[in-house]
KETOR-56182 format. One line per 8 residues: their letters; for each residue x, y, z of N, C-alpha, C. Coordinates in steps of 0.001 Angstrom, whole numbers, plus 500000, padded with zeros to 6 digits. Atoms other than C-alpha are relative to their C-alpha. Example, Ala and Ser with C-alpha at 12.3 -4.5 7.8 and 13.67 -1.06 7.14 Angstrom:
// residues 2
AS	500890/498810/500000/512300/495500/507800/500900/501200/500000 | 499180/498810/499940/513670/498940/507140/499230/501090/500730
// end
This chain:
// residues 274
XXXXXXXX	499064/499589/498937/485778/487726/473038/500205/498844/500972 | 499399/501318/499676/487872/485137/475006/499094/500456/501988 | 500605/499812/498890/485765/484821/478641/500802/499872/501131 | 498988/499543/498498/487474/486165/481703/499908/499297/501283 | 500703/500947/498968/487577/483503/484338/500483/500777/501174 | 499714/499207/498846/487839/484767/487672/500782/498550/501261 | 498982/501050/499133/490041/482996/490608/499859/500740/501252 | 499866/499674/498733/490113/483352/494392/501498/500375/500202
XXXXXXXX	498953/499815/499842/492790/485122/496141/500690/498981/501216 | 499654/500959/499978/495375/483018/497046/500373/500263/501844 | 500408/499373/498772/496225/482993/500909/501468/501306/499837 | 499121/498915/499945/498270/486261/501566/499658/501469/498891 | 500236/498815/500594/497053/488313/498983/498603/500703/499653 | 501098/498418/499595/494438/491577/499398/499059/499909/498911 | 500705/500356/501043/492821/490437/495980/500619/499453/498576 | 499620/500949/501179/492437/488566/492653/499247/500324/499035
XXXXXXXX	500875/499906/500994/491363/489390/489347/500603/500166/498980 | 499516/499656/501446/492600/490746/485828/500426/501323/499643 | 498936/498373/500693/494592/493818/484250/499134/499636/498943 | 500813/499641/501439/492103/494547/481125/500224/501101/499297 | 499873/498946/501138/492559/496658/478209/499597/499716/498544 | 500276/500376/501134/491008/496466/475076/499649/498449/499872 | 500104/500930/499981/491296/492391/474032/500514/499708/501097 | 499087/500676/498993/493442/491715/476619/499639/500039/501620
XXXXXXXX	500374/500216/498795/493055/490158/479519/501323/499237/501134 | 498813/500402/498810/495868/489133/482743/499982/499857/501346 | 500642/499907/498248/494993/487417/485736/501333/500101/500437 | 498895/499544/499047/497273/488732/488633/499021/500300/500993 | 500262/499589/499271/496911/488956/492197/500771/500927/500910 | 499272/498863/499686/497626/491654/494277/500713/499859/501983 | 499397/500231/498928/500092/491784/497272/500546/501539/500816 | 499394/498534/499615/500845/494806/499613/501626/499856/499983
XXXXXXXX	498294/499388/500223/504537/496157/498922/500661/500299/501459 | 499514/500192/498413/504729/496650/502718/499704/499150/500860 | 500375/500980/499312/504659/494790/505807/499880/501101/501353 | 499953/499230/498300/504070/495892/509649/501413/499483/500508 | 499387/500326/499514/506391/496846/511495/500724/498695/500903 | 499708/501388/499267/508705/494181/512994/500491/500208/501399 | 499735/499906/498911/509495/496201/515988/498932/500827/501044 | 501273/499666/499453/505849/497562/516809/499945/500111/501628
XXXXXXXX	500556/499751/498942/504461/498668/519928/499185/499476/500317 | 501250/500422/499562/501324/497023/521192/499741/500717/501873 | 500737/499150/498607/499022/498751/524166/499531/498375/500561 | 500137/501307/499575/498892/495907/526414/499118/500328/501861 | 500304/499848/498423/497365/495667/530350/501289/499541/500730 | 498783/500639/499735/500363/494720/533047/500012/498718/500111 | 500437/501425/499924/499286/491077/532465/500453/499380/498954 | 499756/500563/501013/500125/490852/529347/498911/499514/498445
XXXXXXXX	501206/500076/500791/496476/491472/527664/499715/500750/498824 | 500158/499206/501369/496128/492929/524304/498842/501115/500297 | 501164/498888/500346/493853/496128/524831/499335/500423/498693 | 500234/499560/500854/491605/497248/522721/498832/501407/500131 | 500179/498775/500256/490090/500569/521641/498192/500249/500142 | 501802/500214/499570/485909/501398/522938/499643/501510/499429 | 501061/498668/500279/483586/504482/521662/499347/499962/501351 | 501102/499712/499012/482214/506307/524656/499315/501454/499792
XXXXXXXX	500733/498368/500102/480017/509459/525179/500606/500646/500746 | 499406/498221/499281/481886/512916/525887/499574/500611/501487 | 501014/499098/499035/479116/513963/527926/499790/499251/501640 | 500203/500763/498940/478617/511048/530629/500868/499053/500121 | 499028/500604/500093/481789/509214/529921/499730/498555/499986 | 500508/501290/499992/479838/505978/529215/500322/499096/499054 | 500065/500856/501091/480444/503378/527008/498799/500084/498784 | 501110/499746/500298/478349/503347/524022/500424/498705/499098
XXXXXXXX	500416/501232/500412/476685/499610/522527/500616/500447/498290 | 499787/500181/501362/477435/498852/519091/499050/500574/499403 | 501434/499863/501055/474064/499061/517560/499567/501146/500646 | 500233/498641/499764/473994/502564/519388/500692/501041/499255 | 499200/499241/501297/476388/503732/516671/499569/500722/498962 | 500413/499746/501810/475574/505567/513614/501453/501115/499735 | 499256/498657/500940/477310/507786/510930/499313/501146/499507 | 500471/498348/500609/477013/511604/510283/501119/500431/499125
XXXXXXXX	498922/498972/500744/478274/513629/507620/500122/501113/500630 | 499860/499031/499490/479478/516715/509130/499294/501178/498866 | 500471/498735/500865/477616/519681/506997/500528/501636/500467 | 499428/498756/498979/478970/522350/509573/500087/499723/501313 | 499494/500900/498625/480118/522265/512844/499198/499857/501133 | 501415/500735/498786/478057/519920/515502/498840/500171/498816 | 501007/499922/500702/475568/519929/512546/500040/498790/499143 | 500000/501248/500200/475223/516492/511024/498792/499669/499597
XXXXXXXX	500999/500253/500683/473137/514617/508076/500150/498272/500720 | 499818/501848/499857/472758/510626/509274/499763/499588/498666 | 499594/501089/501176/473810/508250/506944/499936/498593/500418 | 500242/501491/499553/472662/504626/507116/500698/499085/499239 | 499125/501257/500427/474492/501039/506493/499284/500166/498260 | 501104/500378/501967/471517/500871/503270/500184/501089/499545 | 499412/498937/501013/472788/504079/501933/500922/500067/499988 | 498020/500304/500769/476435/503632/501945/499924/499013/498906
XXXXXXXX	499851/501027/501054/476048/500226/500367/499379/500609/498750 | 500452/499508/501073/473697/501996/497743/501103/500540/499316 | 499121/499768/500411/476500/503979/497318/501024/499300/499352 | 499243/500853/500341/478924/501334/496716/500446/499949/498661 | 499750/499820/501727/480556/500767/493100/499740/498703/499516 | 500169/501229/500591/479349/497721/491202/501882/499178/500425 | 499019/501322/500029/481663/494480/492088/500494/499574/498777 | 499534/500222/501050/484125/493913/489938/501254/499088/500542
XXXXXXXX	498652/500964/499567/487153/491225/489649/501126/500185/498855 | 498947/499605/501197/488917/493750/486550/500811/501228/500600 | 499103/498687/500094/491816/496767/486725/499684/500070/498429 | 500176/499255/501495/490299/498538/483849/501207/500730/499738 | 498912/499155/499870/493144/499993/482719/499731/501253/498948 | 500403/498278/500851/491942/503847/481059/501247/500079/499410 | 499123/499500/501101/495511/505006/479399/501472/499656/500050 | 498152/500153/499814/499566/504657/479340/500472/501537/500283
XXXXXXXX	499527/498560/499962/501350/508173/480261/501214/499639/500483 | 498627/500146/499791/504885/508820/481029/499982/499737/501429 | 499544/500190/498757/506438/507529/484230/500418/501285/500814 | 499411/498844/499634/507796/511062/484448/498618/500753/500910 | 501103/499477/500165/503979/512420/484499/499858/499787/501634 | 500449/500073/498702/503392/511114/488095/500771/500227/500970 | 499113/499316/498832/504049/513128/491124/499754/499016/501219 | 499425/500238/498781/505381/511066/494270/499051/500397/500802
XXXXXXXX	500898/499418/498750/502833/512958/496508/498830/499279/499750 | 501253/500834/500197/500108/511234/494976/499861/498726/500356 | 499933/501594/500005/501098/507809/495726/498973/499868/501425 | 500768/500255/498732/499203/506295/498659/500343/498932/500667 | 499830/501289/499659/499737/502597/498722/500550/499178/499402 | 499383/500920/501299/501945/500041/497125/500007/499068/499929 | 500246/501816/500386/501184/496796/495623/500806/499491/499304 | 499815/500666/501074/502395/493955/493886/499177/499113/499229
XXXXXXXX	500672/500890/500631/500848/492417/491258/500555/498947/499118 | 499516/500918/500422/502114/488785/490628/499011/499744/499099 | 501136/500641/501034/500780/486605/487861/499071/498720/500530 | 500445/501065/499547/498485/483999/488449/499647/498809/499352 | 500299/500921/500933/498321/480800/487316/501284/499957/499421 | 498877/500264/501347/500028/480140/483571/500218/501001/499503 | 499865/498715/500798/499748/483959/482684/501961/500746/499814 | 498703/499033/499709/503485/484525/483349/500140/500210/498262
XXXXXXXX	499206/499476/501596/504371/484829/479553/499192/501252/499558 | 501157/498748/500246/501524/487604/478888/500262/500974/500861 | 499630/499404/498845/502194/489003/482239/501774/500288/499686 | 498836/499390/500224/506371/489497/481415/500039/500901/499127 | 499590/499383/501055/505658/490503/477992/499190/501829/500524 | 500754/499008/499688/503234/493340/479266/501488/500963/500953 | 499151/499265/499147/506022/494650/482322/501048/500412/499105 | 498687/499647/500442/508901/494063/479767/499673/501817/498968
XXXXXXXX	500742/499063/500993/506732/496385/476990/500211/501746/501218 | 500191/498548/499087/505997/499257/479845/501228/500547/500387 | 498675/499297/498917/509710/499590/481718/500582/500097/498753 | 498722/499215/501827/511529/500101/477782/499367/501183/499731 | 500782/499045/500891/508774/502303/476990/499869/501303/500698 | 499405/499429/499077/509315/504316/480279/498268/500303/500237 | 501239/499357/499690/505192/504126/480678/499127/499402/501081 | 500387/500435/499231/502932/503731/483434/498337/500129/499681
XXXXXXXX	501363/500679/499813/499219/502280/483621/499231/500534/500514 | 501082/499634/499197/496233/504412/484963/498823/498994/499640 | 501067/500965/499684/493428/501952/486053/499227/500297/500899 | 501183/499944/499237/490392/501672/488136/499665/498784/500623 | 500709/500809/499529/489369/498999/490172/499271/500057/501818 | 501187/500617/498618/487069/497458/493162/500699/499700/500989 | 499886/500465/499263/488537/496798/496168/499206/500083/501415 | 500248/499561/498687/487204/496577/499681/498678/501055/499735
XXXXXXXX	501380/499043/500229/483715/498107/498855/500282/501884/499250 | 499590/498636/500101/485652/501251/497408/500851/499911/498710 | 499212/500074/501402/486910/502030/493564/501170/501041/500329 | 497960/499472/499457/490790/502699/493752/500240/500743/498507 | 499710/499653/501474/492171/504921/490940/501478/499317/500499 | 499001/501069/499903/496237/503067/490645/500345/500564/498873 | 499263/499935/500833/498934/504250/488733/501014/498020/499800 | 499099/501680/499809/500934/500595/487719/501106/500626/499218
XXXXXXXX	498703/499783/500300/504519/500891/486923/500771/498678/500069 | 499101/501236/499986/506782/497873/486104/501569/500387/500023 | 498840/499879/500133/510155/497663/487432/500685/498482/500198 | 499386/501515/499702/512478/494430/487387/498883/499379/499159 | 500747/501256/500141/509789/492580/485356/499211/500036/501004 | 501518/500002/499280/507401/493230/488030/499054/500883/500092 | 501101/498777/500339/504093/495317/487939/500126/500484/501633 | 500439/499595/499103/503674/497489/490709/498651/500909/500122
XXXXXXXX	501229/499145/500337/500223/498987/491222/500263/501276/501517 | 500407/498666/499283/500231/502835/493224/498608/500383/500338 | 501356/499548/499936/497033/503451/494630/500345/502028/500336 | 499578/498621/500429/496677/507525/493775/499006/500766/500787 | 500862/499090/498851/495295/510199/496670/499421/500959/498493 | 500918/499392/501323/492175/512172/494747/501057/501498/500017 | 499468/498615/499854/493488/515955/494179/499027/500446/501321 | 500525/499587/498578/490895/516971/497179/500818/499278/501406
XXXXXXXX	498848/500138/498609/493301/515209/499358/501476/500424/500386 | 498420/498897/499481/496771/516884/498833/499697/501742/499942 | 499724/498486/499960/497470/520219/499679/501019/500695/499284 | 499193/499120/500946/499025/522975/497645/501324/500372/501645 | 498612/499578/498848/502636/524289/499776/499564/501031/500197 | 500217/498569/499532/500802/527672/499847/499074/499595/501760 | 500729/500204/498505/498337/525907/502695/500623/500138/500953 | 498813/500201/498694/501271/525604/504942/500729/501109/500383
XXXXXXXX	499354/498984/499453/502138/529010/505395/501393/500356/499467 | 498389/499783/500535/504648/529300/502610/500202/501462/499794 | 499927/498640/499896/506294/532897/502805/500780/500409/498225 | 499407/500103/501605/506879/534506/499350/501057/500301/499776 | 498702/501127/500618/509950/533393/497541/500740/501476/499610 | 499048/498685/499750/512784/536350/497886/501359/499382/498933 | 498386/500646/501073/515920/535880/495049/501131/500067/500866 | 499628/500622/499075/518438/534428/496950/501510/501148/499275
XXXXXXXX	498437/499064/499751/522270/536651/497251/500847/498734/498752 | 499271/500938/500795/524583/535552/494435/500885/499057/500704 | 498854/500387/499379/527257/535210/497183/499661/498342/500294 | 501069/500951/498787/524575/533092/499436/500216/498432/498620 | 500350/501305/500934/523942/530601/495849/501418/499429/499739 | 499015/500797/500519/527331/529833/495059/500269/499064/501354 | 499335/500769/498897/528230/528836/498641/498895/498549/500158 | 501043/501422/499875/525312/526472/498712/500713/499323/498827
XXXXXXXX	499598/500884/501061/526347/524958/495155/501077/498948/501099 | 498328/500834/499835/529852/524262/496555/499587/499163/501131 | 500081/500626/498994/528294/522671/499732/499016/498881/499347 | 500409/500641/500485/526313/520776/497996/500132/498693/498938 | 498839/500521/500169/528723/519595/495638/500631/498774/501181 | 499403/500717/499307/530488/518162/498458/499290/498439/500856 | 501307/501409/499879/527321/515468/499287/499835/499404/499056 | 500191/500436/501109/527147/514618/496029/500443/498094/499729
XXXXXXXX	499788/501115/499512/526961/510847/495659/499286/499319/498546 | 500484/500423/500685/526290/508588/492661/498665/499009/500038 | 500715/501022/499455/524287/506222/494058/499233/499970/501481 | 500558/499985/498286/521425/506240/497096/501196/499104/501065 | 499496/500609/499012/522920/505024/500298/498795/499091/500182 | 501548/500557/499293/520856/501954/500948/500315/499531/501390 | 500426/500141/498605/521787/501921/504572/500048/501118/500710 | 500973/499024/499591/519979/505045/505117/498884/499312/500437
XXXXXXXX	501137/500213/499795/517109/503009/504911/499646/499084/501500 | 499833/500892/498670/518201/500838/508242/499040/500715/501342 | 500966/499311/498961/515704/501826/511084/500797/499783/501214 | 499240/499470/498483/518104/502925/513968/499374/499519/500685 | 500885/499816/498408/515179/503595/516350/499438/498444/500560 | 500387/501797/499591/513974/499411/515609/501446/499499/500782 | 498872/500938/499320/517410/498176/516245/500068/500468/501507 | 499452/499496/498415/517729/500218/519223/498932/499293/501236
XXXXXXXX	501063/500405/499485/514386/499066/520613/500059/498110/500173 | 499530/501138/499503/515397/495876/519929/501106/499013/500815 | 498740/500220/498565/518538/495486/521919/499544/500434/501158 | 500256/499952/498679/516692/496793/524834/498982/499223/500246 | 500534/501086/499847/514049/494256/524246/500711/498248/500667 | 499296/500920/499533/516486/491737/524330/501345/499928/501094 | 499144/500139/498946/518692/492847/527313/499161/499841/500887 | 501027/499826/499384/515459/493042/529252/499517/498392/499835
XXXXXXXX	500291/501612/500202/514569/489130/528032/501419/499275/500747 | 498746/500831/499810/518145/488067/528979/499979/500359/501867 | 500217/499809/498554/517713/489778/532584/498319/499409/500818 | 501320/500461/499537/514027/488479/532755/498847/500771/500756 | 500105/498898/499478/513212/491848/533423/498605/500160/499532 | 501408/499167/501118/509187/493322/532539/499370/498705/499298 | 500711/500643/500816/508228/489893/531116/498844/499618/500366 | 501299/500324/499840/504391/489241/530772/499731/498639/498812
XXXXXXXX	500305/500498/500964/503342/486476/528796/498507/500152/499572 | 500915/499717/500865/500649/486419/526078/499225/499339/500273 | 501323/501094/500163/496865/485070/526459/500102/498998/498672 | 499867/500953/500803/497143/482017/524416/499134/500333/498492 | 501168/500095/501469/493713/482622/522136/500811/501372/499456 | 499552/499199/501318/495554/485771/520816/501027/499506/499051 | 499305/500267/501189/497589/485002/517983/499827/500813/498891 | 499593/499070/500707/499183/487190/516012/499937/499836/498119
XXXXXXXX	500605/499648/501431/498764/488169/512239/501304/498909/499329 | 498934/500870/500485/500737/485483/509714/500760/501483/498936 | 498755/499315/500707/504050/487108/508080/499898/499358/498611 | 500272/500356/501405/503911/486850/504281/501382/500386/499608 | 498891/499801/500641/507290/486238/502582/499898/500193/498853 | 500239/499759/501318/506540/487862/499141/501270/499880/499179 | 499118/500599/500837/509972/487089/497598/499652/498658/499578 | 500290/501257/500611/509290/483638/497957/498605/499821/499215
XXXXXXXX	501165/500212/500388/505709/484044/496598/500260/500436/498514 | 499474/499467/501375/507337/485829/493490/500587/499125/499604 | 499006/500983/500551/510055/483401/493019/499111/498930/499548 | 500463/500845/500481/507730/480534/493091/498702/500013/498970 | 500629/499633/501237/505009/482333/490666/500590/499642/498832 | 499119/500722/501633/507593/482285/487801/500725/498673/500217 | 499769/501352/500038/508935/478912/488729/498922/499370/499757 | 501178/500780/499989/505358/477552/488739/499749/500057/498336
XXXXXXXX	500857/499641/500697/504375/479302/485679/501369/499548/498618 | 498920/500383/500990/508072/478506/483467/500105/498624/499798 | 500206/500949/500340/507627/475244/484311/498590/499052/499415 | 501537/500678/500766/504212/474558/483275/499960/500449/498501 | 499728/499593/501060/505652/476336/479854/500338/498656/499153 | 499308/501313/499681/507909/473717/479954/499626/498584/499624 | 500709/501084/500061/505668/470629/480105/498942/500135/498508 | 500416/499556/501303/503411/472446/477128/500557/499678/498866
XX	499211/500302/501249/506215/472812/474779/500224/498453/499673 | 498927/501471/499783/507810/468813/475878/498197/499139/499113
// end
């Protein structure tokens, strides 16, 4: 069996390792599918100081030290087992740098509610030809990837789905975390007036649209926030400036990190073949 080298993640991306199945092996690293907001809020002092968030006690409204911390499992209420740093880690799942990948199932098969988190997983390195043929194979075949891996001290289950030639990995909420629609106080389901169904059809009908609107997806409430940001900068109105040592989180342009993956990896094809 061909030995699985392992690689650091590169800067910007959440981890690095391999898609495994059977012989096969595909280094790719993984990139979140979202970004933070670009029109965010921050809790600030009127100075212009980044606040941040303290544990105190209920009872005497005191601050409480770090190393005065612990964790309880709740067993019932105000009733609590302690749990220590050396028994979580026990807990922990062996370190791994693979997405085992367990089976293929239809794209159809997975419900939307389950999703949690969305990644991308570029190729790394020279893998792009292994890495296309794999996405091209899955999006004809209409199938998606259940896997397992390590991240962040915590094993992720991950549906992967390739669209465009790119893998996307779904991290998947357990079934103990969604709720059935009966939890919510659903009232039982009455057969609806013939009259009542047609008039809906026909109104419905009339929305009817081939194609999403993709400027639905435009965030009103940012733009709006941002024109009063910037009439408020132009009047010189509310401005605080920032303590220097903070510095803010770097912006990751993942197009360009995609684009130049397969440029990196077509041209090092390239030089092979020549």
């Amino acid at each position: 069996m061909v030995k699985k080298e392992e690689h650091g993640a590169p800067a910007g991306a959440f981890w690095a390792g391999a898609i495994t199945f059977g012989l096969v092996s595909i280094q790719v690293d993984l990139y979140s599918a979202h970004r933070p907001r670009a029109a965010a809020l921050r809790m600030i002092d009127r100075h212009g100081t980044p606040l941040h968030r303290r544990y105190f006690c209920p009872l005497d409204h005191q601050p409480i030290a770090a190393d005065a911390i612990v964790r309880g499992y709740e067993i019932e209420e105000d009733r609590f087992i302690l749990v220590s740093d050396e028994e979580l880690e026990a807990l922990e799942p062996k370190k791994s740098r693979e997405i085992d990948l367990r089976s293929f199932v239809d794209v159809a098969e997975l419900d939307p509610v389950s999703f949690q988190h969305a990644y991308f997983l570029l190729p790394a390195g020279g893998v792009n030809k292994a890495y296309r043929l794999l996405a091209e194979i899955m999006e004809k075949s209409g199938r998606a990837g259940i896997a397992t891996f390590v991240m962040r001290e915590r094993e992720h289950l991950v549906a992967i789905i390739a669209e465009g030639g790119i893998l996307r990995a779904e991290t998947l909420r357990f079934a103990d975390e969604i709720r059935a629609p009966e939890a919510g106080g659903l009232p039982p389901l009455e057969k609806a007036p013939a009259a009542k169904v047609k008039q809906l059809r026909q109104e419905i009908k009339k929305l009817l649209q081939n194609e999403f609107d993709q400027n639905l997806l435009h965030d009103s409430h940012a733009h709006r926030l941002r024109k009063l940001v910037q009439r408020k900068l132009k009047a010189g109105a509310d401005v605080v400036e920032k303590p220097a040592e903070a510095e803010g989180a770097e912006i990751i342009d993942l197009m360009a990190i995609i684009k130049s993956r397969f440029q990196q990896s077509t041209k090092g094809a390239g030089q092979r073949q020549a």
